[in-house]
C-alpha positions in Angstrom: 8.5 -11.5 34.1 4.8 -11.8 35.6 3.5 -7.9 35.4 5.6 -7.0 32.9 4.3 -5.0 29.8 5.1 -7.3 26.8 7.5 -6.0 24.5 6.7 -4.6 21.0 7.8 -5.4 17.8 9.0 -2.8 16.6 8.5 1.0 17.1 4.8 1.2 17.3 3.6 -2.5 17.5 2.7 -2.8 13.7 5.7 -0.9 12.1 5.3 -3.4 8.6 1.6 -2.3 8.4 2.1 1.6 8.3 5.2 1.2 6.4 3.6 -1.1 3.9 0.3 1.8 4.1 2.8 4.7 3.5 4.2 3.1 0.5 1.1 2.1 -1.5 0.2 5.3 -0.8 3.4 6.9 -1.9 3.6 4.8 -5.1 -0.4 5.8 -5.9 0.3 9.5 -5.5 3.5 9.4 -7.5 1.7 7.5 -10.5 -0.7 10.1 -10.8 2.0 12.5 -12.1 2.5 13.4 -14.8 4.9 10.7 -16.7 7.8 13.4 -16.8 7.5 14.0 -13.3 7.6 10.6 -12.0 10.7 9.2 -10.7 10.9 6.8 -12.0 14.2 5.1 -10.3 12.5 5.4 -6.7 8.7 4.3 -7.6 10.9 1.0 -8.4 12.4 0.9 -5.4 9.0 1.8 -3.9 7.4 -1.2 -5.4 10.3 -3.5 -4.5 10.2 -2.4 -0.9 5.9 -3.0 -1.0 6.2 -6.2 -2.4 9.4 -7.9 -0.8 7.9 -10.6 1.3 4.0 -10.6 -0.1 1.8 -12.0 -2.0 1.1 -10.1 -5.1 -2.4 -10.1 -4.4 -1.6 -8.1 -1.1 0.3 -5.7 -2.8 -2.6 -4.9 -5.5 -5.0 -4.9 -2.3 -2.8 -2.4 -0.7 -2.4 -0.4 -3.7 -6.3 -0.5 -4.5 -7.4 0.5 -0.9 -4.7 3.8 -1.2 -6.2 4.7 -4.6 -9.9 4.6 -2.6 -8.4 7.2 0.2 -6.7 9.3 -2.2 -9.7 9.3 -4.8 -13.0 8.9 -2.5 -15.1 10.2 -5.1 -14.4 7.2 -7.2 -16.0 3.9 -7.5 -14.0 1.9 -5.0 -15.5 -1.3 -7.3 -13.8 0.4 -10.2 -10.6 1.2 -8.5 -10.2 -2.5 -7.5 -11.0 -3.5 -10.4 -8.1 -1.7 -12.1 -6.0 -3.7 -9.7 -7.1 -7.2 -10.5 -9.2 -7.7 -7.5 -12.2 -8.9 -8.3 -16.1 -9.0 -6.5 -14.5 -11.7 -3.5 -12.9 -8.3 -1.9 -16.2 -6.3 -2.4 
């Protein structure tokens, strides 16, 4: 045991953390179709798979900060605003 490299979880050590990134950032993109566009059935599954296991204030966090890397020319205040996150996260 001594000397050996300590297994990861996962693939790449934080597999939940990209997979929770892609999604938001999936779900974000997908809502800024337009409505006839979106799919509708998968941005459900989408939002079941981001929030299964977290706190809804996690998910709107996650969903806030992909908005901010897919619109960097907005206010990030604004954006997490629009999520219900208030001036404790700014």
């Amino acid at each position: 045991m001594w000397g050996l490299p300590m297994s990861k979880k996962g693939i790449t050590g934080h597999d939940e953390w990209v997979l929770t990134e892609a999604l938001a950032t999936a779900l974000v993109a997908l809502e800024q179709l337009a409505p006839k566009h979106q799919p509708q059935a998968h941005m459900e599954d989408i939002r079941k798979l981001l929030s299964n296991g977290k706190e809804p204030a996690t998910v709107s966090l996650h969903l806030a900060q992909a908005k901010c890397r897919l619109f960097p020319d907005q206010d990030p205040l604004d954006i997490y605003k629009e999520y219900g996150i208030g001036d404790e996260y700014g």
